[in-house]
C-alpha positions as CSV (number, residue, x, y, z in Angstrom):
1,X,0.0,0.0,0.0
2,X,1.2,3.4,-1.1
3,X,1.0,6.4,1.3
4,X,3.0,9.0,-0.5
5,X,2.1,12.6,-0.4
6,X,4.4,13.9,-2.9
7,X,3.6,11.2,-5.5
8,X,-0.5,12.3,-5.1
9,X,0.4,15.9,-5.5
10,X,2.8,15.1,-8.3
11,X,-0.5,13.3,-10.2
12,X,-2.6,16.4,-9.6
13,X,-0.5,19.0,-10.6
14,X,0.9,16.9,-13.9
15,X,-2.2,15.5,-15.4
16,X,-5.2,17.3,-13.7
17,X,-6.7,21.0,-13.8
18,X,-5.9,21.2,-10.0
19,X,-8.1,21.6,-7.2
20,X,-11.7,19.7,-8.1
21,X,-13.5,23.3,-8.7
22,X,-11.6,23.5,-11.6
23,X,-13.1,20.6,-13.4
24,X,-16.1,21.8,-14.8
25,X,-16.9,17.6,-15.2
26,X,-16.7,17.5,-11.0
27,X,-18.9,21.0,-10.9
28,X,-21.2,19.9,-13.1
29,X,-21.3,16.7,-11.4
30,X,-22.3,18.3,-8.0
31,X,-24.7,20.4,-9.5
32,X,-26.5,17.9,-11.6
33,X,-27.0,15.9,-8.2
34,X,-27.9,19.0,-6.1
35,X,-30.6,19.6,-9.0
36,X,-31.8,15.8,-8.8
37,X,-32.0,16.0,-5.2
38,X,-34.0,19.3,-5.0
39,X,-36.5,17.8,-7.8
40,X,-37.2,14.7,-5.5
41,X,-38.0,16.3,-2.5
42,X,-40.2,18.8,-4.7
43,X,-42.0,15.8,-6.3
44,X,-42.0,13.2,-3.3
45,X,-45.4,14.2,-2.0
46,X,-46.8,13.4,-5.8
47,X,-45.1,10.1,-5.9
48,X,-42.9,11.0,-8.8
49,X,-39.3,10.7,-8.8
50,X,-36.9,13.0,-10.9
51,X,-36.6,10.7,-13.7
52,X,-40.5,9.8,-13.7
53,X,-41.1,13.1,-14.1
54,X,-38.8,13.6,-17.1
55,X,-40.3,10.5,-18.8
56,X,-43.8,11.7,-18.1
57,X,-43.0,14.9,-19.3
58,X,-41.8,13.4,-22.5
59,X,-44.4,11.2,-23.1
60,X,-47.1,14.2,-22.6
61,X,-44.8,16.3,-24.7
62,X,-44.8,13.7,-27.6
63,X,-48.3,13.3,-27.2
64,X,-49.1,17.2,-27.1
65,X,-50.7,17.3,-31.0
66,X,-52.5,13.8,-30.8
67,X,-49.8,11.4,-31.7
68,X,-47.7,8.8,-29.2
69,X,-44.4,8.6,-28.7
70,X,-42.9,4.8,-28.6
71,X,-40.1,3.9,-26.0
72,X,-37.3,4.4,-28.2
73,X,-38.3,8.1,-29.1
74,X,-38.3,9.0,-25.3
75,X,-35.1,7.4,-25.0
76,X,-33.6,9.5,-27.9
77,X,-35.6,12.8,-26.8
78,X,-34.2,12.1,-23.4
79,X,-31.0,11.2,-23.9
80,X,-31.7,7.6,-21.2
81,X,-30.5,4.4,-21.7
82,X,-33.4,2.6,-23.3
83,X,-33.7,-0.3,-20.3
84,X,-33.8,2.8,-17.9
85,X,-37.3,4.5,-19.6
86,X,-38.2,0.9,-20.0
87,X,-38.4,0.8,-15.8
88,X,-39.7,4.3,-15.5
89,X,-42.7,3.3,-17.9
90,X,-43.7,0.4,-16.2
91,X,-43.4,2.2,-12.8
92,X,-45.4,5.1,-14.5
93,X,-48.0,2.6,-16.0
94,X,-48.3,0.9,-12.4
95,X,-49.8,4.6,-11.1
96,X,-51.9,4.8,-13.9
97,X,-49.9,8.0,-15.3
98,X,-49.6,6.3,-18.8
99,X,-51.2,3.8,-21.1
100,X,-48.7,1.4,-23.2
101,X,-50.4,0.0,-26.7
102,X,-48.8,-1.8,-29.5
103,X,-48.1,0.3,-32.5
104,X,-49.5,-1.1,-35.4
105,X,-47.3,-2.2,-38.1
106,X,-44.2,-1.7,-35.6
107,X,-43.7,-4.8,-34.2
108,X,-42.8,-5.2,-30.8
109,X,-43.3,-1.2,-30.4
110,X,-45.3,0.1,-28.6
111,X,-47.2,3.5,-28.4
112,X,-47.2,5.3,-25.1
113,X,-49.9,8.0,-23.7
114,X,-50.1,10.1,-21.1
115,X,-53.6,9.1,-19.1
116,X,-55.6,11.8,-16.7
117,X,-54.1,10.9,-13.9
118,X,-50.5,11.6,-15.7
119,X,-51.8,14.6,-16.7
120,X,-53.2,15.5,-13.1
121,X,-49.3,14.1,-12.0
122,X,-47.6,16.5,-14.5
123,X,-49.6,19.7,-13.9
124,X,-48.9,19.4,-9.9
125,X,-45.1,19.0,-10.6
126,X,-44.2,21.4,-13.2
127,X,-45.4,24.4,-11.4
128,X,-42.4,22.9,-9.0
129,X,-39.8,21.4,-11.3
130,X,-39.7,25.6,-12.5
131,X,-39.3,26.6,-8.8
132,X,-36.6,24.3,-8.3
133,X,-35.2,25.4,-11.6
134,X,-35.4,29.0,-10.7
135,X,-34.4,28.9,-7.1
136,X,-31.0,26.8,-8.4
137,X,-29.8,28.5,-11.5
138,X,-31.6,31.7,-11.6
139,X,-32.0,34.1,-14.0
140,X,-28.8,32.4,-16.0
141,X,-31.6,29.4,-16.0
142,X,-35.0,30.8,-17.8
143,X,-35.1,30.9,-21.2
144,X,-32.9,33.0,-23.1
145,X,-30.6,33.1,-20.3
146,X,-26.6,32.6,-20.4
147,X,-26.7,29.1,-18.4
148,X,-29.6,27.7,-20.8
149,X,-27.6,28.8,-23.9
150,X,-24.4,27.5,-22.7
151,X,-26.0,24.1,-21.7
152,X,-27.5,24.4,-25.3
153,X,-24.6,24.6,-27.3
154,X,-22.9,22.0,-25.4
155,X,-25.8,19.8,-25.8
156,X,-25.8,20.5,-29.8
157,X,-22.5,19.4,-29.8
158,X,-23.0,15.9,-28.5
């Protein structure tokens, strides 16, 4: 086992960008969780987690003009790992919040919808998913704001 202090300092000063404030990675890190962690406290009470909320969202949002989105489109929208919405739509469809139907002529895909009690779910939370949004990130945070169009660009260069 290897104890050395001047080794460990060596590392950080040769191949890192120094102390962890310095990585945006680690800030954005802390402030992702912070954000997750404010969102599920705000949605407890409405039985929704952070990431139910973001699929229900989706799946409303798909729906908005009459249509359905299928699994894989709220994955892509989303950005999750396919097997992740998977879980979050069956948790979803155990509290009634959506309604699953095979597509026709899609094969195994299937059509999700947002039901009442979703939409009852989703009008309760975002008035608090913006609070939490404000009360973290500000004026930077609305739209049109510096944060949002930094995130933006970032995220149109994935």
């Amino acid at each position: 086992m290897t104890h050395d202090p001047a080794a460990i300092n060596a590392m950080f000063e040769e191949v890192s960008l120094g102390a962890p404030q310095h990585a945006p990675g680690f800030v954005m890190w802390r402030v992702v969780h912070r954000y997750q962690r404010a969102m599920d406290a705000a949605l407890r009470d409405l039985d929704l987690t952070h990431l139910q909320f973001v699929t229900l969202a989706l799946v409303a949002w798909l729906g908005r003009e009459g249509g359905a989105g299928t699994q894989a489109d709220i994955a892509r929208m989303g950005d999750i790992h396919p097997m992740q919405v998977s879980l979050m739509l069956k948790a979803l469809q155990a509290k009634g919040m959506v309604h699953r139907q095979t597509a026709k002529g899609a094969g195994p895909a299937k059509q999700v919808h947002v039901t009442a009690a979703g939409l009852k779910a989703l009008r309760g939370a975002m008035p608090r998913a913006i609070d939490v949004q404000r009360t973290l990130f500000g004026p930077a945070g609305l739209p049109g704001g510096e944060l949002l169009r930094m995130l933006n660009a970032i995220d149109a260069e994935a």
